[in-house]
NULO-265240 format. One record per residue (C-alpha): residue number from 1; residue in one letter; z, y, x. Coordinates in nm, 2 decimals. Example, Ala and Ser with C-alpha at 12.3 -4.5 7.8 and 13.67 -1.06 7.14 Angstrom:
# NULO-265240
fike bati = 1, zaza = a, zz = 0.78, yy = -0.45, xx = 1.23
fike bati = 2, zaza = s, zz = 0.71, yy = -0.11, xx = 1.37
//
This chain:
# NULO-265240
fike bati = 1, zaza = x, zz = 14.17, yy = 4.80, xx = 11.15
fike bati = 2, zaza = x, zz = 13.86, yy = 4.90, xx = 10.96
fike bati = 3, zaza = x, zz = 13.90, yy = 4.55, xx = 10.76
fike bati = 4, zaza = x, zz = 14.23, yy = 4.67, xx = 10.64
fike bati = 5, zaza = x, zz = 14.13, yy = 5.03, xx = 10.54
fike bati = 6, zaza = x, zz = 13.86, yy = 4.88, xx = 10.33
fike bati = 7, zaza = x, zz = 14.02, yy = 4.66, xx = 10.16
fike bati = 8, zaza = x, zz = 14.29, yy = 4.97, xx = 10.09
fike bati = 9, zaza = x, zz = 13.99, yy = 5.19, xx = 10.00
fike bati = 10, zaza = x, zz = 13.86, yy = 4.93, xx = 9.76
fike bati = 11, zaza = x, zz = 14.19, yy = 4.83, xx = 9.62
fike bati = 12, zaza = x, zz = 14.24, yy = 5.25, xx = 9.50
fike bati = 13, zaza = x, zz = 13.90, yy = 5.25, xx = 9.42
fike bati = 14, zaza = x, zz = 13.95, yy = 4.97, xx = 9.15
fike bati = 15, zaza = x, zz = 14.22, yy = 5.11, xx = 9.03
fike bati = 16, zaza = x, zz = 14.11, yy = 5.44, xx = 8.97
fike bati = 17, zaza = x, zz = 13.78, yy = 5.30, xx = 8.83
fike bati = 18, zaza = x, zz = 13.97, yy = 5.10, xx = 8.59
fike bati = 19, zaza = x, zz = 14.16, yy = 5.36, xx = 8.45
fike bati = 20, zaza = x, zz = 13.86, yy = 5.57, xx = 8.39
fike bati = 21, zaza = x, zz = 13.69, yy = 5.32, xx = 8.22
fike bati = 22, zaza = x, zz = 13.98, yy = 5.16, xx = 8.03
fike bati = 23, zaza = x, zz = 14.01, yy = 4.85, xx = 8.18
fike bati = 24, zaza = x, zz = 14.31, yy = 4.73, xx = 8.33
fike bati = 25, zaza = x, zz = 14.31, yy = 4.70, xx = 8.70
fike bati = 26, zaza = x, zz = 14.29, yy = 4.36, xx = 8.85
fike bati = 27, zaza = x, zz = 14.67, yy = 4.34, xx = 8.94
fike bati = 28, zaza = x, zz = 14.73, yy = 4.33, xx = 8.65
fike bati = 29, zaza = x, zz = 14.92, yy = 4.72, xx = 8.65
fike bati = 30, zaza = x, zz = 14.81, yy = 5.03, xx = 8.45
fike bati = 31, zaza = x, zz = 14.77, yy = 5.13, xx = 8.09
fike bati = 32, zaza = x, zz = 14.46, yy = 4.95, xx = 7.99
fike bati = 33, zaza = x, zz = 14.33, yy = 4.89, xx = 7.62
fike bati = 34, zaza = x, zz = 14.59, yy = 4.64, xx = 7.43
fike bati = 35, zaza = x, zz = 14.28, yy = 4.42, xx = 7.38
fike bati = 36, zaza = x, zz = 14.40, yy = 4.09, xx = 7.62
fike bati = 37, zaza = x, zz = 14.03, yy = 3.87, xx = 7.81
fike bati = 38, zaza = x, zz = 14.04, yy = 3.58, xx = 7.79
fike bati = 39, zaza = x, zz = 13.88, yy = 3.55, xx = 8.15
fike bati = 40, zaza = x, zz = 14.05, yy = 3.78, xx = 8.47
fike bati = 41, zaza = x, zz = 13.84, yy = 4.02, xx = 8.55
fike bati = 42, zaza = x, zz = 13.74, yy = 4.05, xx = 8.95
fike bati = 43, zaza = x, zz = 13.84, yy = 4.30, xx = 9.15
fike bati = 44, zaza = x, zz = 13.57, yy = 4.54, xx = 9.22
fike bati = 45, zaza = x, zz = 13.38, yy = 4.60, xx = 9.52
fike bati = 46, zaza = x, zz = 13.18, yy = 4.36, xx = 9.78
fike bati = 47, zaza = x, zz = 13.17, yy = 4.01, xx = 9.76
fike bati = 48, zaza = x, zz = 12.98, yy = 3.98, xx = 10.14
fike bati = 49, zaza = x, zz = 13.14, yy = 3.71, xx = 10.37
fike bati = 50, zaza = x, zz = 13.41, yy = 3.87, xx = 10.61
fike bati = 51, zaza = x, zz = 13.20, yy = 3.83, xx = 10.94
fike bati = 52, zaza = x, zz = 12.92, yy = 4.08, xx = 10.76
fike bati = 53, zaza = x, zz = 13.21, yy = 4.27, xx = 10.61
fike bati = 54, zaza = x, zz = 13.35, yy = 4.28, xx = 11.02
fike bati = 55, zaza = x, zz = 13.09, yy = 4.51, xx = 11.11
fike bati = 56, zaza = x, zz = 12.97, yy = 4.81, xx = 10.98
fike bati = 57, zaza = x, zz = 12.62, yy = 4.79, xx = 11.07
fike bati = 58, zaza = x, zz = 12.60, yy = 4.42, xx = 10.97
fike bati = 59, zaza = x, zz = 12.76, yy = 4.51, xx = 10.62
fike bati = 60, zaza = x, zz = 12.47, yy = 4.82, xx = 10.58
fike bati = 61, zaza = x, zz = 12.16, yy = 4.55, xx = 10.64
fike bati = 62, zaza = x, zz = 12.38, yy = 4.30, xx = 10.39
fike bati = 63, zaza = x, zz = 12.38, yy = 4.60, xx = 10.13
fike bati = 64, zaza = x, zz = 11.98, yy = 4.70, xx = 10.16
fike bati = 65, zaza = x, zz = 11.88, yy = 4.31, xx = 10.17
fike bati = 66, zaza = x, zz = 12.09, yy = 4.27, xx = 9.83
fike bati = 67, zaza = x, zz = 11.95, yy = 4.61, xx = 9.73
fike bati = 68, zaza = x, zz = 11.57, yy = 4.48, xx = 9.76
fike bati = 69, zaza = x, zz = 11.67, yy = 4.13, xx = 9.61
fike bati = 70, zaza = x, zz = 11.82, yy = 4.26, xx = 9.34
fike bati = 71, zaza = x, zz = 11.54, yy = 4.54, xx = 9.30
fike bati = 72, zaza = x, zz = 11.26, yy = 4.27, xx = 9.35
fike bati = 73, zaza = x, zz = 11.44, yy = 4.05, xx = 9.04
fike bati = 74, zaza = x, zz = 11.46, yy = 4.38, xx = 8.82
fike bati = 75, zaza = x, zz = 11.10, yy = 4.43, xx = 8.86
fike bati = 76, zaza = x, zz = 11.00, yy = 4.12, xx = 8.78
fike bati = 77, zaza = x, zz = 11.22, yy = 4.11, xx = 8.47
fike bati = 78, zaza = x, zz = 11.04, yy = 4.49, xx = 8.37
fike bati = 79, zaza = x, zz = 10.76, yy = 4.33, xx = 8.43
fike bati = 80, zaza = x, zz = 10.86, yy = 4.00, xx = 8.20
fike bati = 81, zaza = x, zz = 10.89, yy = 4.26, xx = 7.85
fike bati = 82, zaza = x, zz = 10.53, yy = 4.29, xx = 7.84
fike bati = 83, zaza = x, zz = 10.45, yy = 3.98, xx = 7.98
fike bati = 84, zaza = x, zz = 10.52, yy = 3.63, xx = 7.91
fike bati = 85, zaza = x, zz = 10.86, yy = 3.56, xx = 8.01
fike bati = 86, zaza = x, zz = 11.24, yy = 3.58, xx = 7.99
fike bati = 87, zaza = x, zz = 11.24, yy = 3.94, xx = 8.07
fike bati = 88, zaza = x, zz = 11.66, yy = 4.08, xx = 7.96
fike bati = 89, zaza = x, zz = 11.74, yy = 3.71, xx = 8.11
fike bati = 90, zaza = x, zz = 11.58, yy = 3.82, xx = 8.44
fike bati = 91, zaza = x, zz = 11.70, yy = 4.16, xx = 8.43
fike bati = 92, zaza = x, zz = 12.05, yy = 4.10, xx = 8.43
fike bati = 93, zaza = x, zz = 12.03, yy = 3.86, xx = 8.69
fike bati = 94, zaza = x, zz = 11.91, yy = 4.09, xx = 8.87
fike bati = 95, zaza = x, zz = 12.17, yy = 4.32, xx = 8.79
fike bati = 96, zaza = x, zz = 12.43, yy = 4.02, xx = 8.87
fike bati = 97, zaza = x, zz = 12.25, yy = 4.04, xx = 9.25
fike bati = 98, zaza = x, zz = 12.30, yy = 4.39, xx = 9.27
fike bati = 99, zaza = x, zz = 12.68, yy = 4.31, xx = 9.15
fike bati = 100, zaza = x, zz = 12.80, yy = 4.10, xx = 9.44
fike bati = 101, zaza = x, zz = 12.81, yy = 4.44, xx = 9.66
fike bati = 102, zaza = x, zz = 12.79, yy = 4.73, xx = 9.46
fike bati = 103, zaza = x, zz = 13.04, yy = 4.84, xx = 9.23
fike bati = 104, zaza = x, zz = 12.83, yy = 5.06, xx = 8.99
fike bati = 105, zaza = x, zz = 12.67, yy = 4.77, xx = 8.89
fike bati = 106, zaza = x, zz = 12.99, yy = 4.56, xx = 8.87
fike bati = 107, zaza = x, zz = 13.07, yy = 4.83, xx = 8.61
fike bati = 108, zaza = x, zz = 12.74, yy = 4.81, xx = 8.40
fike bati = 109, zaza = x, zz = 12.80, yy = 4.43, xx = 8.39
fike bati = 110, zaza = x, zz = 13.19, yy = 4.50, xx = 8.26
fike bati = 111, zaza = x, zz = 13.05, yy = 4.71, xx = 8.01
fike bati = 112, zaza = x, zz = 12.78, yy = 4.51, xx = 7.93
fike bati = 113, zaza = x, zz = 12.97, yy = 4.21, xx = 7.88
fike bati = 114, zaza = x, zz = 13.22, yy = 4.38, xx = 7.69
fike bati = 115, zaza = x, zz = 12.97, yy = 4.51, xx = 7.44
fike bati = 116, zaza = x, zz = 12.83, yy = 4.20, xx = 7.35
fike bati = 117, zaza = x, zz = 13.15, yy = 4.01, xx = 7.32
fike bati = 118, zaza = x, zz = 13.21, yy = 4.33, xx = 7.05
fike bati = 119, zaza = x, zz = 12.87, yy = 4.24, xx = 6.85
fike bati = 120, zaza = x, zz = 12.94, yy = 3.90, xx = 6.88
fike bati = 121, zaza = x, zz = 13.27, yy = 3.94, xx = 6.69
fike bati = 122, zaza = x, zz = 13.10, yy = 4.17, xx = 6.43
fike bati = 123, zaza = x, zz = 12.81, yy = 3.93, xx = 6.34
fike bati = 124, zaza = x, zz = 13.05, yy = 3.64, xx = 6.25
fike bati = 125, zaza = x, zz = 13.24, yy = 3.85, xx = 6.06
fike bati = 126, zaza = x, zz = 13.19, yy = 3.73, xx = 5.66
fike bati = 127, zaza = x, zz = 13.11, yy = 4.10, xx = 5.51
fike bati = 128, zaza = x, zz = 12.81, yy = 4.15, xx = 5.82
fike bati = 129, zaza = x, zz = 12.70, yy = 3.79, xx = 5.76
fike bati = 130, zaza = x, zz = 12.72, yy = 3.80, xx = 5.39
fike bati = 131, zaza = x, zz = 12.49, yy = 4.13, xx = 5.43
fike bati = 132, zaza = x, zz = 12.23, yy = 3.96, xx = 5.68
fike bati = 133, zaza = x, zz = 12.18, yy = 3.72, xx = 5.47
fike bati = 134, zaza = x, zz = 12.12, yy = 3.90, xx = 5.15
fike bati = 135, zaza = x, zz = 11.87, yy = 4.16, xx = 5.36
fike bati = 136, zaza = x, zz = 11.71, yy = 3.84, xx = 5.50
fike bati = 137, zaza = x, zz = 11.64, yy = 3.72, xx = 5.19
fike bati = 138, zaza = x, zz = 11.51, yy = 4.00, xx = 5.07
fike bati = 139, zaza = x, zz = 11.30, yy = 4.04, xx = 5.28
fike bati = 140, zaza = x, zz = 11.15, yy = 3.70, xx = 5.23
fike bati = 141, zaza = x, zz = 11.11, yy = 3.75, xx = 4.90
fike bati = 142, zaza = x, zz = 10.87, yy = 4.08, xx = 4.99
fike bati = 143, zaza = x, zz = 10.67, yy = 3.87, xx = 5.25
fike bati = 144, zaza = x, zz = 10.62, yy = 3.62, xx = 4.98
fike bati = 145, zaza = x, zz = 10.52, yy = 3.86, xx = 4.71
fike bati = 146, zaza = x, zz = 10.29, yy = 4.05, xx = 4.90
fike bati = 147, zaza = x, zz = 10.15, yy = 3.71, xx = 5.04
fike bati = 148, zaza = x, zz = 10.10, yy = 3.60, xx = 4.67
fike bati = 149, zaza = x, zz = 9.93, yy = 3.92, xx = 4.58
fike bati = 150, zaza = x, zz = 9.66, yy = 3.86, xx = 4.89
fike bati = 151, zaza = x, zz = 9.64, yy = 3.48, xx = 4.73
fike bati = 152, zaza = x, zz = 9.55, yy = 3.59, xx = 4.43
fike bati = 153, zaza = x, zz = 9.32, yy = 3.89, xx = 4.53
fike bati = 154, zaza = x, zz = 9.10, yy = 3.75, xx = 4.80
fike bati = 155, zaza = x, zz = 9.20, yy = 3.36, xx = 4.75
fike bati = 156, zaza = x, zz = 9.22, yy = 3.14, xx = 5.09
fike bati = 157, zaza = x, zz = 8.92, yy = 3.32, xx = 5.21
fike bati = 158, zaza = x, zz = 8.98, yy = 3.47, xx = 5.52
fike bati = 159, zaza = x, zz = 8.96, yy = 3.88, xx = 5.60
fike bati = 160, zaza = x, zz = 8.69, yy = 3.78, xx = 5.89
fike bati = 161, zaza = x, zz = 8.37, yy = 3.62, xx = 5.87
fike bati = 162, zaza = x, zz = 8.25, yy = 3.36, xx = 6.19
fike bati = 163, zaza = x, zz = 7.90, yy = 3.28, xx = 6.24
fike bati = 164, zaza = x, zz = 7.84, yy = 2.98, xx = 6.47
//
């Protein structure tokens, strides 16, 4: 009995979350954006095997042990932006941890992904490439005139002096 009502509480609750957000629910019903993916989205909500799902207490540990994963990963990948390392790779797989069971950050993933499929389509358009190009080029043409004018000033000598 509580399997079913969960399942009917999630099944409303991606529906109604979809049509805030203007995705289309995962059955495929609703008014969503006429823009088609080319991959089916997921329904939302946990993705815990049904024996933890089965018990409510069981299904409360699952949640704080994916919490603390996830959290532990995010840390590390906070940590990775000022140190060496992958840090936005780490970040959002911490964020994919945190996704298997909680549907706010099923949501920021959504979003997430949607965005960068966006910017994606904008930088290979021709007019945004033709520009990126032309500023690139600029601006190698500055970083090779003010390198020539630091040639010619001060010659290959360099701004330091080392005693041994």
């Amino acid at each position: 009995m509580h399997a079913e009502s969960h399942e009917r509480d999630r099944d409303v609750a991606s529906t109604a979350t979809a049509t805030a957000t203007g995705d289309r629910p995962a059955d495929g019903t609703g008014d969503g954006p006429a823009d088609v993916t080319t991959a089916p989205e997921r329904a939302l909500g946990s993705r815990a095997p049904r024996f933890v799902k089965s018990s409510r207490t069981l299904h409360l540990s699952w949640q704080v042990g994916v919490f603390l994963v996830g959290l532990a990963v995010v840390a590390a990948g906070v940590a990775m932006l000022v140190l060496p390392g992958p840090g936005w790779v780490v970040i959002f797989g911490g964020m994919a941890i945190w996704a298997t069971e909680f549907v706010w950050a099923q949501l920021v993933l959504r979003w997430t992904r949607r965005k960068v499929t966006e910017a994606a389509k904008k930088a290979l358009d021709p007019k945004v490439r033709r520009r990126n190009i032309i500023l690139t080029s600029v601006g190698l043409v500055i970083i090779a005139v003010l390198a020539g004018i630091y040639l010619w000033k001060f010659g290959l000598a360099l701004p330091w002096t080392i005693d041994q």
